[in-house]
C-alpha positions as CSV (number, residue, x, y, z in Angstrom):
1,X,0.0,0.0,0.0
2,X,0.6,3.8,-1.0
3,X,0.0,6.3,1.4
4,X,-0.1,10.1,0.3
5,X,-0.3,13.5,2.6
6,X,-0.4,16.6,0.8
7,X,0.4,19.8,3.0
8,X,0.8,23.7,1.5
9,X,-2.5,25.2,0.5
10,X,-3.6,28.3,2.0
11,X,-5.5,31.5,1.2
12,X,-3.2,33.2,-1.6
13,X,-3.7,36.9,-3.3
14,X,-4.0,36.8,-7.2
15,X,-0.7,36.7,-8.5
16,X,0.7,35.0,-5.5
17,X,2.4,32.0,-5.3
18,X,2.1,28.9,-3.4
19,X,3.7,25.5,-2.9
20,X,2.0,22.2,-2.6
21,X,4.0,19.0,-1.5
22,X,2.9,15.3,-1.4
23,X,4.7,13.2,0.5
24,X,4.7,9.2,-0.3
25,X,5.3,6.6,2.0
26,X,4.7,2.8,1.9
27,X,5.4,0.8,-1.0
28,X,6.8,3.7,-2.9
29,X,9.0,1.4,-5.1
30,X,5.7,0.5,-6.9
31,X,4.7,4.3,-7.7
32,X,5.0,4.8,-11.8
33,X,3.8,8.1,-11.4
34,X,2.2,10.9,-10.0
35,X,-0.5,13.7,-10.5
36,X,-1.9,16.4,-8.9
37,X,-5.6,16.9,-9.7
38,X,-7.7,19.5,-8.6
39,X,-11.6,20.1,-8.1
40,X,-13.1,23.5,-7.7
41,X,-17.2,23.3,-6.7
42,X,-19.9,22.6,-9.1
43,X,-16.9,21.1,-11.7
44,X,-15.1,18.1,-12.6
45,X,-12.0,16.6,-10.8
46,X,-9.1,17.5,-13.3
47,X,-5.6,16.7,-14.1
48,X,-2.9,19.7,-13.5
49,X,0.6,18.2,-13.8
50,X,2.2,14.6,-13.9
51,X,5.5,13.5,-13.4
52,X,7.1,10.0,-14.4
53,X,9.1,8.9,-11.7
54,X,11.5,6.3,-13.7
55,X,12.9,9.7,-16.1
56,X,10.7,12.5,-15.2
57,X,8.5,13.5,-18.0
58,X,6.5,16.0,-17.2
59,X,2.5,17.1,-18.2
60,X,0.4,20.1,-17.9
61,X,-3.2,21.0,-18.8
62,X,-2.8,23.7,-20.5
63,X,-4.4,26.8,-18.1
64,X,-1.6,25.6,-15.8
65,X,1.3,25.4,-18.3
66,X,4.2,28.4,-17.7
67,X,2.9,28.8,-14.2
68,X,3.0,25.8,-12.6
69,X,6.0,23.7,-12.4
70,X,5.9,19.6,-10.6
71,X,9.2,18.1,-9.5
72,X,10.4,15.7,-7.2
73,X,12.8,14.4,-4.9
74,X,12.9,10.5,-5.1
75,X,15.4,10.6,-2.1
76,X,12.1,11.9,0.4
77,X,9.5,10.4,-2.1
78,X,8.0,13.5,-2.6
79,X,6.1,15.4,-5.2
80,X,5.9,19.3,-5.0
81,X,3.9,21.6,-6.9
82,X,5.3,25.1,-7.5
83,X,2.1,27.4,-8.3
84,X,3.5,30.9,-9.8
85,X,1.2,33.5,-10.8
86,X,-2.2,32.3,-9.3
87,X,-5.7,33.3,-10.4
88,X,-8.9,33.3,-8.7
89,X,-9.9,30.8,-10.8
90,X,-7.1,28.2,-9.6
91,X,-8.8,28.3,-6.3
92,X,-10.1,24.5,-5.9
93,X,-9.0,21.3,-3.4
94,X,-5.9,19.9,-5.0
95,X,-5.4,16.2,-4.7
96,X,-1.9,14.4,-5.2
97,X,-2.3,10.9,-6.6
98,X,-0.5,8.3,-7.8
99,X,-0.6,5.3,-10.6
100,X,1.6,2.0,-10.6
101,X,1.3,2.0,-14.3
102,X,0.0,3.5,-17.2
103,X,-3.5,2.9,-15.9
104,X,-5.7,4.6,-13.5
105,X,-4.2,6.2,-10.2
106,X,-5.3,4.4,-7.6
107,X,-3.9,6.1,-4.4
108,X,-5.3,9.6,-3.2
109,X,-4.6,11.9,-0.7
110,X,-6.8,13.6,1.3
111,X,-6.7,17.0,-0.3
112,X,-5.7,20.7,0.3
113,X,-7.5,23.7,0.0
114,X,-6.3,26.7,-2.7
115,X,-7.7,29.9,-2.4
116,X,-6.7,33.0,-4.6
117,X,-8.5,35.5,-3.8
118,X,-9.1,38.6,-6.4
C-alpha cells in the first residue's frame, strides 16, 4: 500500500504563489507516477501536472502550463507543486495521486485547499 499526505495550501492573493507538497510513503518502489488533480465546486475533478518517476516527463493542462511547475525528490518520495502566478480561478481542493502504471491512479490523498482570492 501507498499512502499520500499533501500539505501547502492556504489563502493566496492573485498573483501570488504557493507551494504544494505530497509526500509518499509505503510501498513507494511501486509508484509509476504521480499527478496532482484539482476540483473546484460545481466542476469536474481534473488533471494539472504529472510526473514519471523512472525519467521525469512532465505534463500540464494547458491553463496551468508556464505557471505551474511539478518536481520531485525521489530521495524523500516527494512530489511538489510550485504554483506561480495564481488566479482566482485556480482556487479548488488539489489532490496528489498516484498510478503503478500506465493505468488509472489508484492512491489519493486527502486533499488541500487553494484559495486566490481577487
Amino acid at each position: 500500500q501507498v499512502q499520500l499526505v499533501e500539505s501547502g495550501g492556504g489563502l493566496v492573493q492573485a498573483g501570488g504563489s504557493l507551494r504544494l507538497s505530497c509526500a509518499a510513503s509505503g510501498r513507494t518502489f511501486s509508484i509509476y507516477a504521480m499527478g496532482w488533480f484539482r476540483q473546484a465546486p460545481g466542476k469536474e475533478r481534473e488533471l494539472v501536472a504529472r510526473i514519471r518517476w523512472s525519467d521525469g516527463d512532465t505534463y500540464y493542462v494547458n491553463s496551468v502550463r508556464g505557471r505551474f511547475t511539478i518536481s520531485g525528490d525521489n530521495a524523500k518520495n516527494t512530489v511538489y507543486l510550485q504554483m506561480n502566478s495564481l488566479k482566482p480561478e485556480d482556487t479548488a481542493v488539489y489532490y496528489c495521486a498516484s498510478r503503478p502504471g500506465e493505468g488509472a491512479y489508484n492512491v489519493w490523498g486527502q486533499g488541500t485547499q487553494v484559495t486566490v482570492s481577487s
